[in-house]
PDB file of N, CA, C and O in Angstrom:
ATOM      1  N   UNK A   1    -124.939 -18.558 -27.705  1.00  0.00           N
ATOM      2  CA  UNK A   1    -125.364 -17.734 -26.597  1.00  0.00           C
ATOM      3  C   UNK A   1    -124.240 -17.599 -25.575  1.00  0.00           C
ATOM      4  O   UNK A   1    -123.880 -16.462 -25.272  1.00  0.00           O
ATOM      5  N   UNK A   2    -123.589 -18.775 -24.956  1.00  0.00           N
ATOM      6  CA  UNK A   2    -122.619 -18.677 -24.633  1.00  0.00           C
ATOM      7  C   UNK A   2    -121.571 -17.886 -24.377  1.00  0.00           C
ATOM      8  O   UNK A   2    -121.179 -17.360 -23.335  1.00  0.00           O
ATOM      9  N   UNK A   3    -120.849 -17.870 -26.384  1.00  0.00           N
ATOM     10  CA  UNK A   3    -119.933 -16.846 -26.848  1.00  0.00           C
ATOM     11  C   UNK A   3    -120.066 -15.611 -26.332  1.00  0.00           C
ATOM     12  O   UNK A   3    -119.182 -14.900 -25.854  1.00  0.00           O
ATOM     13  N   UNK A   4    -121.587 -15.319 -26.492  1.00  0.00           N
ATOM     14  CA  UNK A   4    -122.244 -13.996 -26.803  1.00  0.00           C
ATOM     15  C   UNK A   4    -122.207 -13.197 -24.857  1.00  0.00           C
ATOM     16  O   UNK A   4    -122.226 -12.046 -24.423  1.00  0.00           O
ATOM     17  N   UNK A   5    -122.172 -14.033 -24.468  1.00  0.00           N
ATOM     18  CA  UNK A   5    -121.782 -13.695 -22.949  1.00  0.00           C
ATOM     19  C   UNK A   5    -120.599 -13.703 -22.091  1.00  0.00           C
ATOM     20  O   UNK A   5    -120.462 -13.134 -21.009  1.00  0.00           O
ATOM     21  N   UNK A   6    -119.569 -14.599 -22.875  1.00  0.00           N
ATOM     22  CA  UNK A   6    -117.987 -14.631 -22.238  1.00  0.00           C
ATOM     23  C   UNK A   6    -117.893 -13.048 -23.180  1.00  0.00           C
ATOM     24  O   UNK A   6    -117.124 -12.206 -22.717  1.00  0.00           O
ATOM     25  N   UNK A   7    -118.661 -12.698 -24.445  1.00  0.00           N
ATOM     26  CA  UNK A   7    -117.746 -11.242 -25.085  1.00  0.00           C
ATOM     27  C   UNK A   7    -117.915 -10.192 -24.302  1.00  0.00           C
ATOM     28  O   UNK A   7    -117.279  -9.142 -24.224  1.00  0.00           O
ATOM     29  N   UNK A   8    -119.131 -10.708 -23.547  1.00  0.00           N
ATOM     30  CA  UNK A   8    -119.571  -9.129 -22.954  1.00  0.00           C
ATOM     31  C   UNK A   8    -119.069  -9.062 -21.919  1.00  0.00           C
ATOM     32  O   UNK A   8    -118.932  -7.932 -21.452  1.00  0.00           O
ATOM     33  N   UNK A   9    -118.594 -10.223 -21.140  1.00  0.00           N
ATOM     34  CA  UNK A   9    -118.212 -10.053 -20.121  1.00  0.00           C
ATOM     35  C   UNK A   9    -116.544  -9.580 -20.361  1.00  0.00           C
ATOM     36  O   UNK A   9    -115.839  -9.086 -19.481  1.00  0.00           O
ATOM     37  N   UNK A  10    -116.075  -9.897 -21.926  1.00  0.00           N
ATOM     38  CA  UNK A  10    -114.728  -9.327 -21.960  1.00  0.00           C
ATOM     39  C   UNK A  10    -114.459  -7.878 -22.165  1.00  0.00           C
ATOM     40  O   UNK A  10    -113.563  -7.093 -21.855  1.00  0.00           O
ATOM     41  N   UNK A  11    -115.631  -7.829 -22.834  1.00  0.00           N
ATOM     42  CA  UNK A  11    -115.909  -6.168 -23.204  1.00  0.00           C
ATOM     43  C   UNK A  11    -115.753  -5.520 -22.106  1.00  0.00           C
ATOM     44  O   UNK A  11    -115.003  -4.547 -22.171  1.00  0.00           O
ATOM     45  N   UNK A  12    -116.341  -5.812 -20.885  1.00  0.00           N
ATOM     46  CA  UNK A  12    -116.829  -5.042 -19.812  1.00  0.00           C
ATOM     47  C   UNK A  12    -115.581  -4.782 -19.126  1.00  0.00           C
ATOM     48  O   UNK A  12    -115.208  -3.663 -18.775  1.00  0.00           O
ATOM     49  N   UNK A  13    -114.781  -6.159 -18.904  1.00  0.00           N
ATOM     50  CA  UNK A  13    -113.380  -5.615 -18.079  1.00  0.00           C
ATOM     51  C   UNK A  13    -112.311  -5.424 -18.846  1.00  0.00           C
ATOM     52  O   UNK A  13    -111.310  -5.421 -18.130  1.00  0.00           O
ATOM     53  N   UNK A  14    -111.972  -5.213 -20.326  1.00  0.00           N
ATOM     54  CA  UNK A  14    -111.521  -3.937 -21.336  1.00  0.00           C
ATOM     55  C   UNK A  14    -112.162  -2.619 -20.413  1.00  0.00           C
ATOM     56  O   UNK A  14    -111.688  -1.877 -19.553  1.00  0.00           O
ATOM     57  N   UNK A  15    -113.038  -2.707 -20.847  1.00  0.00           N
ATOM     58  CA  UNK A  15    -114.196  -1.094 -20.168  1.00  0.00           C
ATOM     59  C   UNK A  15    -113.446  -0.790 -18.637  1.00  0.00           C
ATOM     60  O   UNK A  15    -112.625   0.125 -18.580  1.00  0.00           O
ATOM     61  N   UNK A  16    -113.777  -1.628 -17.354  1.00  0.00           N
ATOM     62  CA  UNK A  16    -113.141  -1.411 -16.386  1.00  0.00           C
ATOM     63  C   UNK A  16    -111.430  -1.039 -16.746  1.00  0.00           C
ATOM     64  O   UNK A  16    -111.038   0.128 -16.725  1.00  0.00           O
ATOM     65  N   UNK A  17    -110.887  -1.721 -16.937  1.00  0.00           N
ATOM     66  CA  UNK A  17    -109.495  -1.728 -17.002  1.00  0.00           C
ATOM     67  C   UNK A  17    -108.773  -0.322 -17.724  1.00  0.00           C
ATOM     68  O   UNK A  17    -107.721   0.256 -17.451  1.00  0.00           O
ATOM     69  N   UNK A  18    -109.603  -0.108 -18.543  1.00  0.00           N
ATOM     70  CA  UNK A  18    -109.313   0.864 -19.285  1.00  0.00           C
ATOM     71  C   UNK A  18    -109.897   2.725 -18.517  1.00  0.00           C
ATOM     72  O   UNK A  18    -109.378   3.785 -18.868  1.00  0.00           O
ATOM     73  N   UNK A  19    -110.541   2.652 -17.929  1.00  0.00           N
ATOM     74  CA  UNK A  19    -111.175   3.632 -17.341  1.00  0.00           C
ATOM     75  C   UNK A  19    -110.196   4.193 -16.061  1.00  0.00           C
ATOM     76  O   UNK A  19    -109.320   3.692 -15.357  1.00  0.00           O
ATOM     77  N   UNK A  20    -110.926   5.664 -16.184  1.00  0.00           N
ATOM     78  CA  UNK A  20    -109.784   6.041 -15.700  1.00  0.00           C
ATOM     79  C   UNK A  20    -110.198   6.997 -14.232  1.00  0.00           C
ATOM     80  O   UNK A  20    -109.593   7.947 -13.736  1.00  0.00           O
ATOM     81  N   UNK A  21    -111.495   6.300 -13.787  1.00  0.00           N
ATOM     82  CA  UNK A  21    -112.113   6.214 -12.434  1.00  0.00           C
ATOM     83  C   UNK A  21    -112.350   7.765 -12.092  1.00  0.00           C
ATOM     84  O   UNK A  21    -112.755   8.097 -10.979  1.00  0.00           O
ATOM     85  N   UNK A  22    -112.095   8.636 -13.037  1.00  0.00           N
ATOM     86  CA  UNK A  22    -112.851   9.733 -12.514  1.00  0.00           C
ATOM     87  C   UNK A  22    -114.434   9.790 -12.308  1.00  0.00           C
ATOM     88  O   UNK A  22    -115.244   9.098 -12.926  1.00  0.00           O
ATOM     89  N   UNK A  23    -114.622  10.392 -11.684  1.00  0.00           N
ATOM     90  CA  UNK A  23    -116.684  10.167 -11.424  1.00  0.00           C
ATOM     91  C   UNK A  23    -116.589  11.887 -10.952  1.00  0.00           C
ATOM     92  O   UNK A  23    -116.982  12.054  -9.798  1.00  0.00           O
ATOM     93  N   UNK A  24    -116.167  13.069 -11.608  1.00  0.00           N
ATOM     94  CA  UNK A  24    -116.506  13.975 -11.508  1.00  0.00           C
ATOM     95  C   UNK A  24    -116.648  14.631 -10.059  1.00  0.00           C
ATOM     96  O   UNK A  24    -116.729  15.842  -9.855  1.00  0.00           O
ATOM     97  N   UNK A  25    -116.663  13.677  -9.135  1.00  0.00           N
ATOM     98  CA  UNK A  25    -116.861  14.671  -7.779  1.00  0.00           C
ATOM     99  C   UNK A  25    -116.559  14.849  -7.117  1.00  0.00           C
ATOM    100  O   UNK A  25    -117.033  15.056  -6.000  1.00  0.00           O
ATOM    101  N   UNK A  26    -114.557  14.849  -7.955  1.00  0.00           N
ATOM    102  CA  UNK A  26    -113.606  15.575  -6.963  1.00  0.00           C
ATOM    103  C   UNK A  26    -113.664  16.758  -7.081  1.00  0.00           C
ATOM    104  O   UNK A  26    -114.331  17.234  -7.999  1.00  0.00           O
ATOM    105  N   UNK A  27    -113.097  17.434  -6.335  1.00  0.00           N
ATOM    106  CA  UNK A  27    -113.300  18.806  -6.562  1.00  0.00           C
ATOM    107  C   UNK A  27    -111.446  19.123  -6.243  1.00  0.00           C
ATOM    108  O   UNK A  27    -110.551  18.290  -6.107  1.00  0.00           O
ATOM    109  N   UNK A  28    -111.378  20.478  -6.206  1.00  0.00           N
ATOM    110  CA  UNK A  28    -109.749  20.484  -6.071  1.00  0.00           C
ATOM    111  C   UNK A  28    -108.866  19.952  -4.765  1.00  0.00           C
ATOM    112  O   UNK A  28    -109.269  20.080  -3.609  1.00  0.00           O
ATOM    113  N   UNK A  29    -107.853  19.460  -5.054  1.00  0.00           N
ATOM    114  CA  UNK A  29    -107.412  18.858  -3.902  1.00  0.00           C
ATOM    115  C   UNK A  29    -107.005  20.174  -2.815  1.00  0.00           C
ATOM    116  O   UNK A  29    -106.435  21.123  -3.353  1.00  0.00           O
ATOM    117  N   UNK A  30    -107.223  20.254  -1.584  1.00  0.00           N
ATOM    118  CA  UNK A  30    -106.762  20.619  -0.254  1.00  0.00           C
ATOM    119  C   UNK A  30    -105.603  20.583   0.071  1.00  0.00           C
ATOM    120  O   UNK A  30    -105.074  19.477   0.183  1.00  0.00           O
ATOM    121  N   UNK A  31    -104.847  21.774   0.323  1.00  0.00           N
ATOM    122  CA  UNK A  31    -103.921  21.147   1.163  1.00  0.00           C
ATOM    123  C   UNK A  31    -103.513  21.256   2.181  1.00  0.00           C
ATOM    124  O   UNK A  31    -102.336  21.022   2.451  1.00  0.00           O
ATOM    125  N   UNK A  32    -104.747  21.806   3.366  1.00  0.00           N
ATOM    126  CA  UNK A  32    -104.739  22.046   5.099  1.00  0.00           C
ATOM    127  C   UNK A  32    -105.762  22.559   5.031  1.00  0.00           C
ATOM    128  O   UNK A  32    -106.234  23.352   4.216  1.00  0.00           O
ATOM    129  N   UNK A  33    -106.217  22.013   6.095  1.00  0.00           N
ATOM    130  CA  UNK A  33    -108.214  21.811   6.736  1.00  0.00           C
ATOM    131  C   UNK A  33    -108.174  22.979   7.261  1.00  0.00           C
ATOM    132  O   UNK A  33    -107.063  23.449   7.507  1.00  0.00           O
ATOM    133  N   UNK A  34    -109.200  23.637   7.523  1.00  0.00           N
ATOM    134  CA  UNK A  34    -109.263  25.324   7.832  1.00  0.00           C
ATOM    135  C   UNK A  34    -109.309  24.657   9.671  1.00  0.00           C
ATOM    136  O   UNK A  34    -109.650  23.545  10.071  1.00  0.00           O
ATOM    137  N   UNK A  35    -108.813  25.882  10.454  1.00  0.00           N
ATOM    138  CA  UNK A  35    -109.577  25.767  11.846  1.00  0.00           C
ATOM    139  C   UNK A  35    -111.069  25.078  12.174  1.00  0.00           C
ATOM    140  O   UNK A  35    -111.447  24.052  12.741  1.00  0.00           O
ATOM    141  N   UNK A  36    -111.547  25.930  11.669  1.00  0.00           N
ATOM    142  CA  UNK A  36    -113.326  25.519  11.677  1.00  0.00           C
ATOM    143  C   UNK A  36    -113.639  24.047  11.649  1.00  0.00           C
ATOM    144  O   UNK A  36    -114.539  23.425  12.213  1.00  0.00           O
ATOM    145  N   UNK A  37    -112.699  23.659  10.874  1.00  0.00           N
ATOM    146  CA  UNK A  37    -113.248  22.140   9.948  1.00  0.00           C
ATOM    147  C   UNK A  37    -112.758  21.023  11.345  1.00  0.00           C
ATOM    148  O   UNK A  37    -113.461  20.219  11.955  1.00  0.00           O
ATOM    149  N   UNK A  38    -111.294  21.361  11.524  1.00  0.00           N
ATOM    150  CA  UNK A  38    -110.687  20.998  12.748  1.00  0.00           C
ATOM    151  C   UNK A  38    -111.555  20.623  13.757  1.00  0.00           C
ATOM    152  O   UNK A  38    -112.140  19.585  14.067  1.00  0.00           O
ATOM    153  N   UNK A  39    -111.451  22.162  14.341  1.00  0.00           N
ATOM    154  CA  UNK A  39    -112.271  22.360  15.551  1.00  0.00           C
ATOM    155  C   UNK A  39    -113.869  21.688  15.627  1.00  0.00           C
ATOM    156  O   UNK A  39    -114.408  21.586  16.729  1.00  0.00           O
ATOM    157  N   UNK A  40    -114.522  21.274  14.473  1.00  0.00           N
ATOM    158  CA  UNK A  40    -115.892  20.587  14.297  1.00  0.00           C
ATOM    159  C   UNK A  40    -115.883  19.226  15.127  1.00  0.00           C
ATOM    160  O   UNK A  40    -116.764  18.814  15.883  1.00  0.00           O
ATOM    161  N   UNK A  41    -114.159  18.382  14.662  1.00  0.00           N
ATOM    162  CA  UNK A  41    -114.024  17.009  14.943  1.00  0.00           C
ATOM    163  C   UNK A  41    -113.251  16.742  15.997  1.00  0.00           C
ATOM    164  O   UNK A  41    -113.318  15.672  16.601  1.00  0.00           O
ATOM    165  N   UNK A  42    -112.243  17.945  16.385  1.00  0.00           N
ATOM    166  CA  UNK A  42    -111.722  17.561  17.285  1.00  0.00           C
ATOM    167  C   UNK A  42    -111.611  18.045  18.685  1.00  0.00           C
ATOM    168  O   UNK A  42    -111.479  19.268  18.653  1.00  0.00           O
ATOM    169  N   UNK A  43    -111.610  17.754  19.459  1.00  0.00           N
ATOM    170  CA  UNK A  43    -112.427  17.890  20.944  1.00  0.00           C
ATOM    171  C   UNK A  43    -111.528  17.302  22.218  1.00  0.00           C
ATOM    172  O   UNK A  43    -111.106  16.147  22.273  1.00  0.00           O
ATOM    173  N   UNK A  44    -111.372  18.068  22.973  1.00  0.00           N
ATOM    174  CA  UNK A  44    -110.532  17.599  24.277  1.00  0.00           C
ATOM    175  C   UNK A  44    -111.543  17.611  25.393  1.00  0.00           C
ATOM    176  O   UNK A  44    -111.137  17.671  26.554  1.00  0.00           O
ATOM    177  N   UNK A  45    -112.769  17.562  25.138  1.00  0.00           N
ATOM    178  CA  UNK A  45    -113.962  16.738  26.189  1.00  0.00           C
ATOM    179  C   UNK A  45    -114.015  15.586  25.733  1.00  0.00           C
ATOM    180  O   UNK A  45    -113.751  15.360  24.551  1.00  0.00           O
ATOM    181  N   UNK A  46    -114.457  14.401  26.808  1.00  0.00           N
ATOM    182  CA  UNK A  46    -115.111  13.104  26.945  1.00  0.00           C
ATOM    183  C   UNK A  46    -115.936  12.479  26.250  1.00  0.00           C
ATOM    184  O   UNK A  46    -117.113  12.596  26.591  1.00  0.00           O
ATOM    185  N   UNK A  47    -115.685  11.793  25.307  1.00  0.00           N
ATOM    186  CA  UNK A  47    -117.106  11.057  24.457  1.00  0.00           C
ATOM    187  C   UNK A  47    -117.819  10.102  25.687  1.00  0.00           C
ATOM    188  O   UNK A  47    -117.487   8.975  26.055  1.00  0.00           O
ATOM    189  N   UNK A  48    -118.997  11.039  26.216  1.00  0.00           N
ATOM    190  CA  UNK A  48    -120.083  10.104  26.897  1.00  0.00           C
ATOM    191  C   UNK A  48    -120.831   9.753  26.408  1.00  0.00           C
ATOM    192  O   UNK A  48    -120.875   9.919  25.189  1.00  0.00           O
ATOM    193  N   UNK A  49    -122.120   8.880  27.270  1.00  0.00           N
ATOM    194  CA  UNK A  49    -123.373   8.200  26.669  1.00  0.00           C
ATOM    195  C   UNK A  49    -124.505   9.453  27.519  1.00  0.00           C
ATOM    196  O   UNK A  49    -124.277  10.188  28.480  1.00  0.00           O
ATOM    197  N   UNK A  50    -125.118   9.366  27.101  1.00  0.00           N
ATOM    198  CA  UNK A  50    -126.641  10.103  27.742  1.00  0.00           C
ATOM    199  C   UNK A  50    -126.812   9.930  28.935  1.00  0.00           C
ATOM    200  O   UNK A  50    -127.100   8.841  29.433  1.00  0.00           O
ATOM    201  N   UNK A  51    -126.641  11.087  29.610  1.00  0.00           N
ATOM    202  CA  UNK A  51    -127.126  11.169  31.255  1.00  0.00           C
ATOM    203  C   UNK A  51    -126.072  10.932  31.620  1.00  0.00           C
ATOM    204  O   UNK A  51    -125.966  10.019  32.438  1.00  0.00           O
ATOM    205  N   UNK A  52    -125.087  11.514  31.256  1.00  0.00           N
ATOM    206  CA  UNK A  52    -123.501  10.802  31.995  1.00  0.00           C
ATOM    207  C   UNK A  52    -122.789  12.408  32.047  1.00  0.00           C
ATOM    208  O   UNK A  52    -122.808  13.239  31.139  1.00  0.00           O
ATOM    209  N   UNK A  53    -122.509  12.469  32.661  1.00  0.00           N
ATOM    210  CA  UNK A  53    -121.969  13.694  33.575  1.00  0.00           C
ATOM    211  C   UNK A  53    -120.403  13.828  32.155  1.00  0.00           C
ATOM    212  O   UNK A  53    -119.757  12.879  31.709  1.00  0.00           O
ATOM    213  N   UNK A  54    -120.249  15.252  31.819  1.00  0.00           N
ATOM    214  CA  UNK A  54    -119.117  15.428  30.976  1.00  0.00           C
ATOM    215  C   UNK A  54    -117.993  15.929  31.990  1.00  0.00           C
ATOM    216  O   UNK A  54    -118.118  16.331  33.146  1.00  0.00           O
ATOM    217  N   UNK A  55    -116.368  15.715  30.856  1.00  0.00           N
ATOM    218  CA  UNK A  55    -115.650  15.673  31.482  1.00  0.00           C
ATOM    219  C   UNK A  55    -114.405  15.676  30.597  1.00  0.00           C
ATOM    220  O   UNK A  55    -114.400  15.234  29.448  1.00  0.00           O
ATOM    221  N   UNK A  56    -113.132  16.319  31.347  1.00  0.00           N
ATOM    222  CA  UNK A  56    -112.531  15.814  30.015  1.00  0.00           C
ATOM    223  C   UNK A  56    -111.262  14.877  29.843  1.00  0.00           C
ATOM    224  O   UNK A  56    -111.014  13.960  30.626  1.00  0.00           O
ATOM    225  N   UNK A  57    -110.577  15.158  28.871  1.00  0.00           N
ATOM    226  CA  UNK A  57    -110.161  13.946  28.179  1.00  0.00           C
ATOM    227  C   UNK A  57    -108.874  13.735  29.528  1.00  0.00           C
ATOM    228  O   UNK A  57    -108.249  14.762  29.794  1.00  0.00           O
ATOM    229  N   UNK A  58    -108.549  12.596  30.243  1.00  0.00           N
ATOM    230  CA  UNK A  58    -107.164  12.195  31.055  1.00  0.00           C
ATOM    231  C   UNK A  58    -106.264  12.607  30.016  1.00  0.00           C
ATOM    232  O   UNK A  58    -106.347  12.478  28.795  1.00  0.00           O
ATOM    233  N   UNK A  59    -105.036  13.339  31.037  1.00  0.00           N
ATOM    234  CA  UNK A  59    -103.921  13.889  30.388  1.00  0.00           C
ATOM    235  C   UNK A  59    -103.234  12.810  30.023  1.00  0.00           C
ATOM    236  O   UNK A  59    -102.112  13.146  29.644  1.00  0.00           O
ATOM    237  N   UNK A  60    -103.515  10.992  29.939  1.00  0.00           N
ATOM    238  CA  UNK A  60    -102.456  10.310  29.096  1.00  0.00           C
ATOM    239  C   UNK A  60    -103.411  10.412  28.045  1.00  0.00           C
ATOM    240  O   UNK A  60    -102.719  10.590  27.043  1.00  0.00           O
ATOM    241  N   UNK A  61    -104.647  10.400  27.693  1.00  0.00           N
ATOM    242  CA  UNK A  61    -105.119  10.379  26.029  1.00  0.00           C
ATOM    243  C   UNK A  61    -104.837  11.864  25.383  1.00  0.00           C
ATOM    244  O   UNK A  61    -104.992  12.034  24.174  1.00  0.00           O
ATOM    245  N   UNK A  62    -104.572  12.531  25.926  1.00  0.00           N
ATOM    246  CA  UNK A  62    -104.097  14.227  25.748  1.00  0.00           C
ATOM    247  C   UNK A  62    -102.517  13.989  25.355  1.00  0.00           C
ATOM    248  O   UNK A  62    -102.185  14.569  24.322  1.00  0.00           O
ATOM    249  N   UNK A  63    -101.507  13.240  26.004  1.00  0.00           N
ATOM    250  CA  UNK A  63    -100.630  12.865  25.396  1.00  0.00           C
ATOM    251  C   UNK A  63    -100.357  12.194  24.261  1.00  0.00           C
ATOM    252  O   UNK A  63     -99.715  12.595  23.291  1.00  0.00           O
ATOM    253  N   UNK A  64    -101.209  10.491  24.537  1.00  0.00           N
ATOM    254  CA  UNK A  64    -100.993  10.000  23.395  1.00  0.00           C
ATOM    255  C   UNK A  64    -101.218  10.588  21.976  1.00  0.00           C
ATOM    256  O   UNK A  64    -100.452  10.389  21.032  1.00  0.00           O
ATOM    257  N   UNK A  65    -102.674  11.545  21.913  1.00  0.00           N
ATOM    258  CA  UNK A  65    -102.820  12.103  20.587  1.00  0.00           C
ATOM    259  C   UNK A  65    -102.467  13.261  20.200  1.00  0.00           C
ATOM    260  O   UNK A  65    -102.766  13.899  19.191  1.00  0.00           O
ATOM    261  N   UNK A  66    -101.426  13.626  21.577  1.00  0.00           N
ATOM    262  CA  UNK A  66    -100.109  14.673  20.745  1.00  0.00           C
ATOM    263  C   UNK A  66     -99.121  13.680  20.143  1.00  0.00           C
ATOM    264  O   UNK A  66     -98.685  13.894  19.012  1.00  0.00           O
ATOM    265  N   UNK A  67     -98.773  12.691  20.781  1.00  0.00           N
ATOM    266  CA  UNK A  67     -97.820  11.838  20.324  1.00  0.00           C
ATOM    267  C   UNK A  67     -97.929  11.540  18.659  1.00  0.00           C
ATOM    268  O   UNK A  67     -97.095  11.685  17.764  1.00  0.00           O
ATOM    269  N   UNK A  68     -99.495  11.000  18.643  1.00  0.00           N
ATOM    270  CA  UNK A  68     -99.601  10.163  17.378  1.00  0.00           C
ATOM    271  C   UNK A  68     -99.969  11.175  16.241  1.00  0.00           C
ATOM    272  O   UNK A  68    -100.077  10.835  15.063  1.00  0.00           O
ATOM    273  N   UNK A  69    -100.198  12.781  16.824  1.00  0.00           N
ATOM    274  CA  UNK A  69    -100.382  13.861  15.569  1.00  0.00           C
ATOM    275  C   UNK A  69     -98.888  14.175  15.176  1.00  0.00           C
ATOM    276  O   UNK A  69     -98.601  14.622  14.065  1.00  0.00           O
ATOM    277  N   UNK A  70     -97.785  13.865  16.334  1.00  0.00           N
ATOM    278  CA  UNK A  70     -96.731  14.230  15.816  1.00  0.00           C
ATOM    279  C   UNK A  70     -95.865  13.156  14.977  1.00  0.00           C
ATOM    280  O   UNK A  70     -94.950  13.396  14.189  1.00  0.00           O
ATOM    281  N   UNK A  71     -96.383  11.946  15.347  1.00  0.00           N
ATOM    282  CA  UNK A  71     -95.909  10.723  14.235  1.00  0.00           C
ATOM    283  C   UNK A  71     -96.390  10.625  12.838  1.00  0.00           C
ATOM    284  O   UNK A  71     -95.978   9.931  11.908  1.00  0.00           O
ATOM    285  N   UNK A  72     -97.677  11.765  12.930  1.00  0.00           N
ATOM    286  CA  UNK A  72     -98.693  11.493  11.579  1.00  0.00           C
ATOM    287  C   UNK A  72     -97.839  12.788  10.608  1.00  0.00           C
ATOM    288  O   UNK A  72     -97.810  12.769   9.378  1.00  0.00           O
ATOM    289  N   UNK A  73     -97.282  13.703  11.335  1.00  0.00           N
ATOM    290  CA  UNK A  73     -96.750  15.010  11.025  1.00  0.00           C
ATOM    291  C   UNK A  73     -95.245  14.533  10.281  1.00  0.00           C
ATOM    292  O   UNK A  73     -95.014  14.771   9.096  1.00  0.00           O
ATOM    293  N   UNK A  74     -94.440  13.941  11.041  1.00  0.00           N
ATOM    294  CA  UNK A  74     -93.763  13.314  10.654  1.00  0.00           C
ATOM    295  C   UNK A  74     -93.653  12.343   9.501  1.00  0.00           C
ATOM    296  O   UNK A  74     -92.766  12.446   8.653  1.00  0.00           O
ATOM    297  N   UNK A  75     -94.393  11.586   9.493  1.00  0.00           N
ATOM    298  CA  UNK A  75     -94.859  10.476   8.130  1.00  0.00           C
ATOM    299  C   UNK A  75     -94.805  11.460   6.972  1.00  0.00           C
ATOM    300  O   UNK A  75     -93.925  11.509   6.113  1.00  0.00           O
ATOM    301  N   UNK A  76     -95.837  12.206   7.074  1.00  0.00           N
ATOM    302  CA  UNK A  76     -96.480  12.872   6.044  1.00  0.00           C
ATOM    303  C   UNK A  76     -95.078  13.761   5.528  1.00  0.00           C
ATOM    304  O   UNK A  76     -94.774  13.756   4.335  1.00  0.00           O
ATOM    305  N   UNK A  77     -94.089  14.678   6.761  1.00  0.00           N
ATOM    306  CA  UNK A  77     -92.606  15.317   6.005  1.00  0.00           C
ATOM    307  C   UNK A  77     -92.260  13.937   4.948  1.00  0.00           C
ATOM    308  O   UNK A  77     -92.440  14.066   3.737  1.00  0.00           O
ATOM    309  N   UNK A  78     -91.899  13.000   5.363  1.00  0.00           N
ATOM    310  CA  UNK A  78     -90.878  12.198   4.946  1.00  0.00           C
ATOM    311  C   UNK A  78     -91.601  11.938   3.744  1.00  0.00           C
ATOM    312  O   UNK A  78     -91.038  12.112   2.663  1.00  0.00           O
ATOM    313  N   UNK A  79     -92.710  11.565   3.799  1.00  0.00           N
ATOM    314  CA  UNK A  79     -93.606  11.088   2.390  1.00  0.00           C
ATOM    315  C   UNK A  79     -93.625  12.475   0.932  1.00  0.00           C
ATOM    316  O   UNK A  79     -93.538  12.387  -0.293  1.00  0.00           O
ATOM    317  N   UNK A  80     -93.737  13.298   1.607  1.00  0.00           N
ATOM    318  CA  UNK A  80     -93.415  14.696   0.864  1.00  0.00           C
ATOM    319  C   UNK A  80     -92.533  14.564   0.475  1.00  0.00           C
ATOM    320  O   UNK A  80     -92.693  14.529  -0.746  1.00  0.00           O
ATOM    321  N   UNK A  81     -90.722  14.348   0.914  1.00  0.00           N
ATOM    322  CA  UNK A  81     -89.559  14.505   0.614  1.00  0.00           C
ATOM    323  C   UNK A  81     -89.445  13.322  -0.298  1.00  0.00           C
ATOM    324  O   UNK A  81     -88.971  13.490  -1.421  1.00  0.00           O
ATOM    325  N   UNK A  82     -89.829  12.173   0.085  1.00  0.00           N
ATOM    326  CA  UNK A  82     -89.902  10.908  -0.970  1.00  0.00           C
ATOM    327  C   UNK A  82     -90.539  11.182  -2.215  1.00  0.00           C
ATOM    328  O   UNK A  82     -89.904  10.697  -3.151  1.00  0.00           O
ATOM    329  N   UNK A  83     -91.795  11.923  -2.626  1.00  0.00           N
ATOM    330  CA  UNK A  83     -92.539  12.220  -3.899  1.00  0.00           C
ATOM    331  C   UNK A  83     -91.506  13.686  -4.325  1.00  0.00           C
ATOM    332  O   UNK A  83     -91.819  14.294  -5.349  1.00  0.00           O
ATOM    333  N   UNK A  84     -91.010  13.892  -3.984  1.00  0.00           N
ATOM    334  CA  UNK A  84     -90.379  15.129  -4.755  1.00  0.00           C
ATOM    335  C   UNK A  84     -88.699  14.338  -5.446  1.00  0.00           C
ATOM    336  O   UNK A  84     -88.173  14.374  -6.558  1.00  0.00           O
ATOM    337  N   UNK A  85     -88.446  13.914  -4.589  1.00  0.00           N
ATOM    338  CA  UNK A  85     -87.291  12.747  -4.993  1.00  0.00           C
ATOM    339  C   UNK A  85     -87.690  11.795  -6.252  1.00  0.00           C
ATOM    340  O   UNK A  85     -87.084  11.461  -7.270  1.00  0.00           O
ATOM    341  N   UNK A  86     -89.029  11.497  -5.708  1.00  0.00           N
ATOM    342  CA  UNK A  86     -89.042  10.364  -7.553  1.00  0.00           C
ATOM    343  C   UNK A  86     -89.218  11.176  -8.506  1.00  0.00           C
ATOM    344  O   UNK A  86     -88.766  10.927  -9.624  1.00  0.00           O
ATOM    345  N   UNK A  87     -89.957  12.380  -8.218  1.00  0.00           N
ATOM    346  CA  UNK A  87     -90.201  13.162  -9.558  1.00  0.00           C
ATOM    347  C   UNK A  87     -89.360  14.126 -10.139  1.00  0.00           C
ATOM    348  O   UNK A  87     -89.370  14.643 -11.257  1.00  0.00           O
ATOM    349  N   UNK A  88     -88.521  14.288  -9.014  1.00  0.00           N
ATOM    350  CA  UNK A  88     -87.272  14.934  -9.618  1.00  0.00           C
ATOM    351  C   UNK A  88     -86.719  14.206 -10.728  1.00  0.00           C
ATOM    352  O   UNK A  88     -86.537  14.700 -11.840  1.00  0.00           O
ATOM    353  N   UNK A  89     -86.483  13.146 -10.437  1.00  0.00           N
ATOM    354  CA  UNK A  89     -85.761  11.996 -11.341  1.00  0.00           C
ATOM    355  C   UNK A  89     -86.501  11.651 -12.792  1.00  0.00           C
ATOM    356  O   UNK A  89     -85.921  11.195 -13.777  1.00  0.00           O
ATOM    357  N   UNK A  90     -87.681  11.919 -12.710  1.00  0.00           N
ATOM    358  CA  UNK A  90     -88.161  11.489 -13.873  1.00  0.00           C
ATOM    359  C   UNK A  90     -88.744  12.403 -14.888  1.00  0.00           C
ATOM    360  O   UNK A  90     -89.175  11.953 -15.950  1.00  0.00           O
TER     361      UNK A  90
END
């Protein structure tokens, strides 16, 4: 009985290991979020609580997340130029 349970359990991570993690419900990859999609999440008013007077965002968090869209902008060039470099090569 034993045996019969270390096999299955070897079977199973053969099975994992071997699989190749698709689950069908990708759909095609993107490659820039429309306006709309943007504009849904991103917001230069105040995340308040209820009954709290709106307002908007202080011009240093208006900075910082120009700052950190332009560090994310950045990453993402260099990461581009790096995947075209390995695959050139290979």
């Amino acid at each position: 009985m034993e045996l019969a349970f270390k096999g299955l359990i070897f079977v199973a991570l053969i099975a994992t290991a071997l699989g190749s993690g698709d689950l069908g419900d990708f759909g095609k990859a993107q490659e820039k979020l429309s306006e709309d999609v943007i504009a849904t999440y991103y917001t230069e008013d105040k995340v308040v609580g209820r009954d709290m007077p709106e307002g908007q965002c202080s011009e240093r968090v208006l900075r910082q997340r120009q700052k950190t869209m332009d560090n994310v902008r950045e990453f993402a060039q260099r990461f581009q130029i790096q995947l075209k470099r390995h695959f050139k090569f290979q």
